[in-house]
Structures are given as structure tokens and as C-alpha cells.
C-alpha positions in Angstrom: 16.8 1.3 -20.5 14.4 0.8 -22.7 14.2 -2.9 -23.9 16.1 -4.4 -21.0 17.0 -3.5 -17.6 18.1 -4.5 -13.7 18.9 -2.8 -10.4 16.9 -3.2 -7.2 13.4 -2.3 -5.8 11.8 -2.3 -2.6 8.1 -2.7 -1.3 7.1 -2.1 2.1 4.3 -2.1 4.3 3.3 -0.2 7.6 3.5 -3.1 10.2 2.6 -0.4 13.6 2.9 2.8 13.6 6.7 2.7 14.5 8.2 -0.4 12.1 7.6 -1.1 8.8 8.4 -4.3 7.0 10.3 -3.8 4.0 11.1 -6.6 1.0 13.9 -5.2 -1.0 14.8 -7.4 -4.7 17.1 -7.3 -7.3 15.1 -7.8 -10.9 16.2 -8.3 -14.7 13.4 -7.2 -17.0 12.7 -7.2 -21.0 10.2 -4.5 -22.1 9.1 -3.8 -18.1 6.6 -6.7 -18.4 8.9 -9.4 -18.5 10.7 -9.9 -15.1 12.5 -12.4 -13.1 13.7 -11.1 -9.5 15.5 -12.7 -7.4 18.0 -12.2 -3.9 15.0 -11.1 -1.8 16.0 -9.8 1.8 13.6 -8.7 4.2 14.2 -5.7 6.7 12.1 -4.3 9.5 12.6 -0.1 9.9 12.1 0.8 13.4 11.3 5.1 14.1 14.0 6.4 16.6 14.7 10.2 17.3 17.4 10.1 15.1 15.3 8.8 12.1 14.2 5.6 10.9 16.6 2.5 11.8 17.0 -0.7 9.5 17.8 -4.2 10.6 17.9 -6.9 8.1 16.1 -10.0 9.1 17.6 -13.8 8.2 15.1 -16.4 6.8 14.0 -18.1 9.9 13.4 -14.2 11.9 11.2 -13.6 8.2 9.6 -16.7 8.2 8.7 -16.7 11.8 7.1 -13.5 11.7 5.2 -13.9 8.9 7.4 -11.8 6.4 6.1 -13.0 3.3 2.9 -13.3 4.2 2.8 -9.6 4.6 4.6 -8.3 1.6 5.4 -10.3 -1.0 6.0 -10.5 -4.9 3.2 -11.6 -7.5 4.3 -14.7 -9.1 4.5 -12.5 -12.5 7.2 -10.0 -11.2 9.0 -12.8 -9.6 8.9 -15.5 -12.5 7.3 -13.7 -15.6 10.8 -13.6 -17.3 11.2 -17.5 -17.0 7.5 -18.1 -18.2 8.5 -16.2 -21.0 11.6 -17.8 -22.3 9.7 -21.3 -21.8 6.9 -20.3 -23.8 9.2 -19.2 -26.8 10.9 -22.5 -26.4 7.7 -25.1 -26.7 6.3 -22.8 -29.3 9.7 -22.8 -31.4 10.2 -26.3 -30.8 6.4 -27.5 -32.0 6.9 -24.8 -35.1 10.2 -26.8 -35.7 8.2 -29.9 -35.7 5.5 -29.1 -37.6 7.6 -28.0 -40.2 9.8 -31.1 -40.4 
């Protein structure tokens, strides 16, 4: 999609060399530079002999262990959408009163 888009994404990070911390995100973007994401769930991966085994974490086990600390979002990908639309606003609402 070229002018707008969604879906989800994930980032993660090598916590030990067994578990990884992962930060998976659902995102709605305009042009790929504009992007608002939001319903982020953290899950640590944990090596096994039968692969890699996930286990989501709620808030307080994320917040606890220092989840978002860890890997996180820049404030652009998260809110970038949002500063968008309010900058179009003020600017279209001073235009409008400028020209009245």
C-alpha cells in the first residue's frame, strides 16, 4: 500500500543468550513516515530443544522487568500520525483566520 497502510510489526532484543524480549505493535501509516501504533504487547522467547517458546508478559511482569526500558518505540513511530493531523489543524485553522 502505497499511500496508507496497517498490520503489525515486532522489535526484539537479545536479553541472554537463551530469551529474547520481544515488543510486538499494530501501526496505521500515511506515506511510511507518518505512523501512529498502538496495542503494544510484550513477550519473552525462551530457546527449548523443540525451538524457541513465547510467553506473553502482562503490564505489571513488563514493567517490572524493565520491558520498555529495553525495547521500545521512538515517539515518532508511536505518535508521528497524531502530530501530523494536529499540525494540519492549527495551520488550517490560523490560514482560516488570517484570511477572514
Amino acid at each position: 500500500m502505497i499511500f496508507f497502510g496497517w498490520g503489525r510489526k515486532s522489535k526484539s532484543a537479545q536479553v541472554s543468550a537463551e530469551q529474547a524480549l520481544a515488543l510486538t505493535y499494530s501501526y496505521v501509516h500515511i506515506f511510511w513516515l507518518f505512523q501512529l501504533a498502538f496495542k503494544q504487547r510484550y513477550s519473552v522467547a525462551t530457546w527449548t530443544e523443540a525451538g524457541w517458546a513465547t510467553r506473553e508478559l502482562s503490564d505489571q511482569e513488563a514493567m517490572a522487568g524493565g520491558a520498555p526500558s529495553t525495547v521500545t518505540l521512538h515517539w515518532w513511530w508511536r505518535f508521528g500520525l497524531v502530530l501530523a493531523i494536529a499540525f494540519l489543524v492549527v495551520a488550517l485553522t490560523f490560514a482560516g483566520l488570517a484570511g477572514s
